[in-house]
Short mmCIF file of the C-alpha atoms (twelve columns), coordinates in Angstrom:
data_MODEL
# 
_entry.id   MODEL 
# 
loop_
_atom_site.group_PDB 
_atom_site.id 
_atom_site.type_symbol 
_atom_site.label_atom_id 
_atom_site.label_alt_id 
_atom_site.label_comp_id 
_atom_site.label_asym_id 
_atom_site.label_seq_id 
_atom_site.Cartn_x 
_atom_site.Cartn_y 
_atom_site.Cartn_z 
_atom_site.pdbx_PDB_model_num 
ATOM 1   C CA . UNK A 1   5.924   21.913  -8.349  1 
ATOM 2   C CA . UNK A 2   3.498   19.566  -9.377  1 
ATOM 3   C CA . UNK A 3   1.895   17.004  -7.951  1 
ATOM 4   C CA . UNK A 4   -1.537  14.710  -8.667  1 
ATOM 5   C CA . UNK A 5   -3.788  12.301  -6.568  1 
ATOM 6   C CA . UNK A 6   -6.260  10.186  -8.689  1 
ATOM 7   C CA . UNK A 7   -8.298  8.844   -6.508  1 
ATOM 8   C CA . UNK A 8   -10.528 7.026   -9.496  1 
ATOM 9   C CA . UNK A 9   -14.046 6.812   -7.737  1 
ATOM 10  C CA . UNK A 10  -13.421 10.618  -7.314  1 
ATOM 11  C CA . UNK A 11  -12.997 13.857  -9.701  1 
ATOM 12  C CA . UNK A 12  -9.209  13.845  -9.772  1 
ATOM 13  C CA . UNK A 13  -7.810  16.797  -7.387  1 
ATOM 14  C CA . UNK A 14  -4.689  18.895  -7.755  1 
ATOM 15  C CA . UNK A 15  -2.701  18.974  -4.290  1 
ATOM 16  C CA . UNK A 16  1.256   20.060  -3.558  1 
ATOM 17  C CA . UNK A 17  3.010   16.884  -2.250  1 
ATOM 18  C CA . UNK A 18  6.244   16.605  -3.665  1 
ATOM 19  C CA . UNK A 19  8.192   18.562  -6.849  1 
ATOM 20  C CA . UNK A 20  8.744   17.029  -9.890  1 
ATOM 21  C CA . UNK A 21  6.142   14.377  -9.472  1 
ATOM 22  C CA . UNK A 22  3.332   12.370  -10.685 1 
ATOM 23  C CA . UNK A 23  1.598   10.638  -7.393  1 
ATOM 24  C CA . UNK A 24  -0.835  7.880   -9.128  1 
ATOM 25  C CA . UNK A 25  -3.483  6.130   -6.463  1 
ATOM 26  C CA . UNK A 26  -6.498  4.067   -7.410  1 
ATOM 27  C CA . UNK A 27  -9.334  3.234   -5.395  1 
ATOM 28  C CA . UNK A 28  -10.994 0.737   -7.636  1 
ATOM 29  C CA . UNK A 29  -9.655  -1.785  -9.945  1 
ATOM 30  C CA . UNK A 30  -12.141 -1.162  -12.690 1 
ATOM 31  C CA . UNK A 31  -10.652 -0.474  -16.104 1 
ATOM 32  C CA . UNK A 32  -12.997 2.186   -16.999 1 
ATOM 33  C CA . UNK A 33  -11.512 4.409   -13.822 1 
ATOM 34  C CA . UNK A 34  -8.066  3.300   -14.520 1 
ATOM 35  C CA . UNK A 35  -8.597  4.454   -17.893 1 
ATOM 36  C CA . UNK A 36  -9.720  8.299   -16.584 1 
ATOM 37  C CA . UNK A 37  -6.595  7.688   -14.057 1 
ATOM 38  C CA . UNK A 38  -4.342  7.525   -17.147 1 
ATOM 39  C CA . UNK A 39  -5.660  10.603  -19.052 1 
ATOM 40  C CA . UNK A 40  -5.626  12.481  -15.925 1 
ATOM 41  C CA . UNK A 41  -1.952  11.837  -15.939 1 
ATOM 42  C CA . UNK A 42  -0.926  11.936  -19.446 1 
ATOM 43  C CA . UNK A 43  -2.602  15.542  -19.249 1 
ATOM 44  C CA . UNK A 44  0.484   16.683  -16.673 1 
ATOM 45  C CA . UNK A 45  2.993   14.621  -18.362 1 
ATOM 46  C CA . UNK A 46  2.220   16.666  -21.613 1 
ATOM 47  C CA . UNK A 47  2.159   19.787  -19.943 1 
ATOM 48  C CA . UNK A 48  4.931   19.398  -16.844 1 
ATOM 49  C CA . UNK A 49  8.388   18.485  -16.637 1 
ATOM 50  C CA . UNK A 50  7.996   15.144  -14.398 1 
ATOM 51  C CA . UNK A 51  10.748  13.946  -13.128 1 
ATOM 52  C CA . UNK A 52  9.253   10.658  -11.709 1 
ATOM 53  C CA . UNK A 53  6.198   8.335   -11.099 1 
ATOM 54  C CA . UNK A 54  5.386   6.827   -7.963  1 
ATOM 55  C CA . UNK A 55  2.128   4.029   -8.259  1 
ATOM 56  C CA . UNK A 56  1.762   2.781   -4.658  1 
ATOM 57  C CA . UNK A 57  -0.519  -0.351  -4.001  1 
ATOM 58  C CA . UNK A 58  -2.732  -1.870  -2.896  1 
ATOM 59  C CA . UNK A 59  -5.240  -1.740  -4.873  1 
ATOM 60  C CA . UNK A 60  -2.177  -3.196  -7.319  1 
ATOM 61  C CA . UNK A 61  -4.016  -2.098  -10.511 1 
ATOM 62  C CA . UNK A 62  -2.520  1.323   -9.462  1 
ATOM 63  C CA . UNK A 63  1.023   -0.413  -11.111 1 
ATOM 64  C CA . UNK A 64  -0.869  -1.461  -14.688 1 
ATOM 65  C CA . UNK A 65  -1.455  2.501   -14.642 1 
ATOM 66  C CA . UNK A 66  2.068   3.157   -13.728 1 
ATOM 67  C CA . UNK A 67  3.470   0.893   -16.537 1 
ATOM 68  C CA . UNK A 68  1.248   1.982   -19.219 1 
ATOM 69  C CA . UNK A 69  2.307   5.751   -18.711 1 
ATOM 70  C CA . UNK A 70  5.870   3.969   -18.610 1 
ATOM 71  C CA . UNK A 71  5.667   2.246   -21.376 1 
ATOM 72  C CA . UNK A 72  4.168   5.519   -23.508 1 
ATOM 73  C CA . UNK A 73  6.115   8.434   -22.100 1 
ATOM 74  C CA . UNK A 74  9.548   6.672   -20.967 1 
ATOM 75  C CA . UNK A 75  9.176   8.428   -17.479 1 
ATOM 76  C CA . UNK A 76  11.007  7.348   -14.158 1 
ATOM 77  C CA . UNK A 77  8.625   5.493   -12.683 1 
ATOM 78  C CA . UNK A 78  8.509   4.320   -8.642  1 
ATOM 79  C CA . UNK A 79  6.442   1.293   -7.896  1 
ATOM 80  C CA . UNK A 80  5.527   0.950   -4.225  1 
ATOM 81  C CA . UNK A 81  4.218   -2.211  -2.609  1 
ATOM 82  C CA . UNK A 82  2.224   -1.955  0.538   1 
ATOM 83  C CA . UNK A 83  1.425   -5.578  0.635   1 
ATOM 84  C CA . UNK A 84  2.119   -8.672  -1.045  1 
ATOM 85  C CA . UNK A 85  0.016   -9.210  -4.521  1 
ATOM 86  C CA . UNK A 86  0.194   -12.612 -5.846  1 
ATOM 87  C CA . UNK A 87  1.373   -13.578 -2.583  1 
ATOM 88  C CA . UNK A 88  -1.056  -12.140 -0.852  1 
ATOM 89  C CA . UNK A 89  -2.511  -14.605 1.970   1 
ATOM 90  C CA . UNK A 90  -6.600  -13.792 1.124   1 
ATOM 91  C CA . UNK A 91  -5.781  -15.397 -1.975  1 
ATOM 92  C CA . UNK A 92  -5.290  -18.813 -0.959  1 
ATOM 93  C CA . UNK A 93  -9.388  -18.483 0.197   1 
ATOM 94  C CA . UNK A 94  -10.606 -16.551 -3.073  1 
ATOM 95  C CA . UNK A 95  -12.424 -18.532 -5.862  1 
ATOM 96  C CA . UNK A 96  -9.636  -17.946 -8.871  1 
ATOM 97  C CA . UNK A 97  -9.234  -20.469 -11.587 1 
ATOM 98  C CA . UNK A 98  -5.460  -21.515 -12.560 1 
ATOM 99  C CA . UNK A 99  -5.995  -18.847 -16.179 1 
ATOM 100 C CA . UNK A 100 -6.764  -16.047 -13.613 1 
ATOM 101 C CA . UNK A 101 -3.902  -16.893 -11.110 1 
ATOM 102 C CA . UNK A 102 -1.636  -16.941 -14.184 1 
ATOM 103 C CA . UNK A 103 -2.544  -13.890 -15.562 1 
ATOM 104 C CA . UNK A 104 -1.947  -12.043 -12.128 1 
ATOM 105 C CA . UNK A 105 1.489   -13.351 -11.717 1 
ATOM 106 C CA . UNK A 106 2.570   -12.368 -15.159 1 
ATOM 107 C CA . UNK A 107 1.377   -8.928  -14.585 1 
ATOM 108 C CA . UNK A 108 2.982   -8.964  -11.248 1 
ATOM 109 C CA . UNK A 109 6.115   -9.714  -13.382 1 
ATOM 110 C CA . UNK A 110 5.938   -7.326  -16.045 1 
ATOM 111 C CA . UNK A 111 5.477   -4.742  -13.486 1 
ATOM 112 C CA . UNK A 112 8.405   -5.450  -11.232 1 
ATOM 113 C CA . UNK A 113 10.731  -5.839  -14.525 1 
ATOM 114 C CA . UNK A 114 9.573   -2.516  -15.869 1 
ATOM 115 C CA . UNK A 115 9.516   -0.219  -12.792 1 
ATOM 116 C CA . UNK A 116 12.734  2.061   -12.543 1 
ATOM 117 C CA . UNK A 117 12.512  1.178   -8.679  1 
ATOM 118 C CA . UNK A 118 10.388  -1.349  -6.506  1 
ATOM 119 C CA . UNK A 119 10.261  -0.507  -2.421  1 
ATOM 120 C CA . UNK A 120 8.703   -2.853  -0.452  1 
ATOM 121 C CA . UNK A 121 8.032   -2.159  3.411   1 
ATOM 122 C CA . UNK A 122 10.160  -5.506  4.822   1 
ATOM 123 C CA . UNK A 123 12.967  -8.018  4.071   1 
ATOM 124 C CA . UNK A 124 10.596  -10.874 3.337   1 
ATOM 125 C CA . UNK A 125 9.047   -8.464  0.675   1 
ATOM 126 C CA . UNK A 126 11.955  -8.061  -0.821  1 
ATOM 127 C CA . UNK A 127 13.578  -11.335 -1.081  1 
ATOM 128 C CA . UNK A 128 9.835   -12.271 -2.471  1 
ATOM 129 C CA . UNK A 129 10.066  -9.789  -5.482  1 
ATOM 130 C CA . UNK A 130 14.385  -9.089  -5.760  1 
ATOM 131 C CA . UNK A 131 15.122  -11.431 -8.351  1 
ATOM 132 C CA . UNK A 132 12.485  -10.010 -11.230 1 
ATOM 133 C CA . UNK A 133 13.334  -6.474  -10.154 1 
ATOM 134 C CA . UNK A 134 15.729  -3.975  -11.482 1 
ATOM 135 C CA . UNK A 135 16.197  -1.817  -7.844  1 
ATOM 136 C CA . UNK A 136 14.519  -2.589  -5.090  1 
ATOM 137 C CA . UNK A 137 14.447  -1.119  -1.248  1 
ATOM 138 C CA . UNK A 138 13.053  -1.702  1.737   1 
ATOM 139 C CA . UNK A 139 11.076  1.541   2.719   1 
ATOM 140 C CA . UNK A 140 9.317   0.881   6.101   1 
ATOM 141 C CA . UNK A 141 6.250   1.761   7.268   1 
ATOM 142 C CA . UNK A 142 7.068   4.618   9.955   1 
ATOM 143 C CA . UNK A 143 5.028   7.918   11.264  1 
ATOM 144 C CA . UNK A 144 6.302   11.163  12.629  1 
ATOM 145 C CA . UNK A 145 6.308   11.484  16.430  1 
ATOM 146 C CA . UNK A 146 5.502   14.949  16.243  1 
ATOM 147 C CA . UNK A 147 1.821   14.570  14.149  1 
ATOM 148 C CA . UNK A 148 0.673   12.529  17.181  1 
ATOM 149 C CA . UNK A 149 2.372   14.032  20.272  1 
ATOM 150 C CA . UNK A 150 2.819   17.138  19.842  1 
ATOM 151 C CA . UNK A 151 0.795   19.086  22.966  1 
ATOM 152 C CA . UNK A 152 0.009   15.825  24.031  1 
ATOM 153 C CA . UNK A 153 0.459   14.308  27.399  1 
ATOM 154 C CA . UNK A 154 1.880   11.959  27.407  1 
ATOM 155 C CA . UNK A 155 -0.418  8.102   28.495  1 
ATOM 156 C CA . UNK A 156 0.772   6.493   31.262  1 
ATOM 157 C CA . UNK A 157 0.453   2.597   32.020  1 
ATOM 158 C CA . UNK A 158 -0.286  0.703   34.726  1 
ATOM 159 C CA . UNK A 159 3.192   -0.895  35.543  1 
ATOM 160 C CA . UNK A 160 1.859   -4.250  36.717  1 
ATOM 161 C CA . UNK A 161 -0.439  -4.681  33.604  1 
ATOM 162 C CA . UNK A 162 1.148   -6.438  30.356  1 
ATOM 163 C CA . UNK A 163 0.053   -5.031  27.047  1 
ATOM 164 C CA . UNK A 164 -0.525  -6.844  23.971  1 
ATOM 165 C CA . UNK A 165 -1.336  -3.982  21.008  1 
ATOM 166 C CA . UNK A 166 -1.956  -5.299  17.515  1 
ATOM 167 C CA . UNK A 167 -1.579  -2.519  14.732  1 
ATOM 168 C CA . UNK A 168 -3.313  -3.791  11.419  1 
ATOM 169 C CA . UNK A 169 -6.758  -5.045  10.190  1 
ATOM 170 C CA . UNK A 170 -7.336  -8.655  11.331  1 
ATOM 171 C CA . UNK A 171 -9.475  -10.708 9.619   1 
ATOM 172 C CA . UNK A 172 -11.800 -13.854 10.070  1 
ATOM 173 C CA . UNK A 173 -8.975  -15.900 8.315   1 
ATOM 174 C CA . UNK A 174 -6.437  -14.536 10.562  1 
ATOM 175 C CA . UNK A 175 -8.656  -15.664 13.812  1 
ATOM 176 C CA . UNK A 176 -6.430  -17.679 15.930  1 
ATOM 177 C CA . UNK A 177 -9.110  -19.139 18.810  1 
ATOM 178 C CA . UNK A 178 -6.294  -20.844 20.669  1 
ATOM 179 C CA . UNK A 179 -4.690  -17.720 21.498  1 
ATOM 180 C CA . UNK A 180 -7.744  -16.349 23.048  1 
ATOM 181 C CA . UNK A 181 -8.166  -19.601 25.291  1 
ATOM 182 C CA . UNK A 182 -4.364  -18.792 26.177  1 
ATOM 183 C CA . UNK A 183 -5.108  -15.724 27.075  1 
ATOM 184 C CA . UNK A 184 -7.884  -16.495 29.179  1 
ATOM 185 C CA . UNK A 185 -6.125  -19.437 30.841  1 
ATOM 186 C CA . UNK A 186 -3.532  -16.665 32.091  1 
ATOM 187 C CA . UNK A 187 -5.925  -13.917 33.286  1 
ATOM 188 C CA . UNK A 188 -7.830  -16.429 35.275  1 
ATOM 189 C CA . UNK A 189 -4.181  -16.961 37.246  1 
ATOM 190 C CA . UNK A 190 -4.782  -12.751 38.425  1 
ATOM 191 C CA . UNK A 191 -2.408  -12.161 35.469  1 
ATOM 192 C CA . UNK A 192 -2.934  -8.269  35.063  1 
ATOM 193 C CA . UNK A 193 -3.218  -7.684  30.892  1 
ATOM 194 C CA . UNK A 194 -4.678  -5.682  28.690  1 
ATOM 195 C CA . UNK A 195 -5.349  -6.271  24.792  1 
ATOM 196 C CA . UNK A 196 -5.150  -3.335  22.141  1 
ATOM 197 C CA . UNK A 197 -6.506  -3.142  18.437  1 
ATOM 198 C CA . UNK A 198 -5.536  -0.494  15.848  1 
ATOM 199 C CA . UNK A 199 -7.226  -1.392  12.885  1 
ATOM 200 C CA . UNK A 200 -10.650 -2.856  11.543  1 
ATOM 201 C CA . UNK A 201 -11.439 -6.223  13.561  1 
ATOM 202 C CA . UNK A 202 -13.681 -8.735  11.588  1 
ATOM 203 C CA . UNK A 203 -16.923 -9.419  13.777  1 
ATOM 204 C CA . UNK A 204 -15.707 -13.157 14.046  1 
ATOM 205 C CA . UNK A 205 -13.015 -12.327 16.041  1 
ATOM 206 C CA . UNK A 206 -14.976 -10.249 18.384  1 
ATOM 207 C CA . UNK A 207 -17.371 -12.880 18.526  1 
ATOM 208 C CA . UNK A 208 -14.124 -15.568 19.628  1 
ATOM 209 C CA . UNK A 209 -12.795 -12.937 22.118  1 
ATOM 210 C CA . UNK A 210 -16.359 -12.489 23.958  1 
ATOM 211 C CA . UNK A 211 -16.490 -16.542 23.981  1 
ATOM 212 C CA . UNK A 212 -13.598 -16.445 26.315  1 
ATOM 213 C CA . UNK A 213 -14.557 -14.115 28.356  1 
ATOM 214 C CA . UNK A 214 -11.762 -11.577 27.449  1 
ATOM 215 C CA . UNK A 215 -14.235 -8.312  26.252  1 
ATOM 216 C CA . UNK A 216 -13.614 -6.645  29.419  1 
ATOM 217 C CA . UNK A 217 -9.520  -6.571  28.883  1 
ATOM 218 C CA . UNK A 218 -9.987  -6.012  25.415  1 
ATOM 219 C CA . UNK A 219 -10.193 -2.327  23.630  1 
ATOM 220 C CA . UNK A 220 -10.950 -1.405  19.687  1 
# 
């Protein structure tokens, strides 16, 4: 059983995930960590039997890893996609010239053509990336019930009160001040509701939700 996290800004630690397996994560895109990423790796492909590769993104310069040990050892290799890369929507607000856009899409493409398998975690991922990949599959994103409720009681709700719970980081760009004004529009008509955040919430939004009065419904 073998299995190895890389996590590049870090001394590379053995830990027992899965058998048979080469887990490859990046935490910077810097080619002088990839680099130690890759020799950390060829090291266990020289010395295990390793049945596959899995390179999960982002940061997507985890897949340049996974298709350089590809293209050297011939291994099974798994490329997972957490979130769009070219098509990602912070780079429509990103300074990239047309050389660097074109560069990122052909390595996007080389990567999907190479892997052995592509998952994705939803349909529109998959009709994005289907026709330049071998295999791909929709894989997603889930949890166990029983790593969060277990000797738990269960929360109860107040039956009258309408819940709007937003999982995910939202950023400045995603700040939609309309639907706060909405939102405030329906509270002042004794409209019981309460707004949830589980993720990172940029400072610009907070600043839009305070402006309409909704911090007091409102919990991070």
């Amino acid at each position: 059983i073998i299995a190895v996290g890389v996590a590049l800004a870090m001394k590379p630690e053995m830990s027992a995930t899965m058998a048979g397996i080469v887990h490859v994560q990046a935490e910077s895109v810097e080619v002088t960590q990839g680099a130690i990423a890759v020799a950390q790796a060829e090291k266990i492909l020289k010395k295990e039997k390793v049945d596959a590769i899995i390179t999960t993104g982002p940061p997507h310069s985890t897949h340049l890893i996974g298709l350089e040990l590809k293209e050297k050892f011939g291994v099974k290799w798994i490329a997972d996609f957490r979130d769009p890369w070219t098509g990602i929507f912070y780079n429509n607000i990103l300074p990239r010239t047309e050389s660097t856009k074109q560069k990122d899409k052909e390595l996007e493409t080389k990567v999907l053509k190479t892997a052995d398998m592509i998952t994705v975690i939803s349909p529109g991922m998959k009709r994005e990336f289907e026709s330049r990949a071998k295999k791909i599959e929709v894989v997603m994103n889930g949890f166990d019930e029983e790593d969060f409720f277990k000797n738990q009681e269960p929360r109860t709700n107040n039956q009258d009160e309408f819940v709007i719970r937003y999982v995910g980081n939202l950023m400045a760009s995603q700040n939609v001040e309309v639907f706060w004004k909405v939102i405030n529009e329906l509270r002042n008509t004794n409209f019981q509701l309460r707004i949830e955040f589980v993720g990172r919430v940029d400072d610009v939004v907070k600043q839009s939700i305070a402006e309409n009065g909704l911090t007091n419904c409102v919990q991070y």
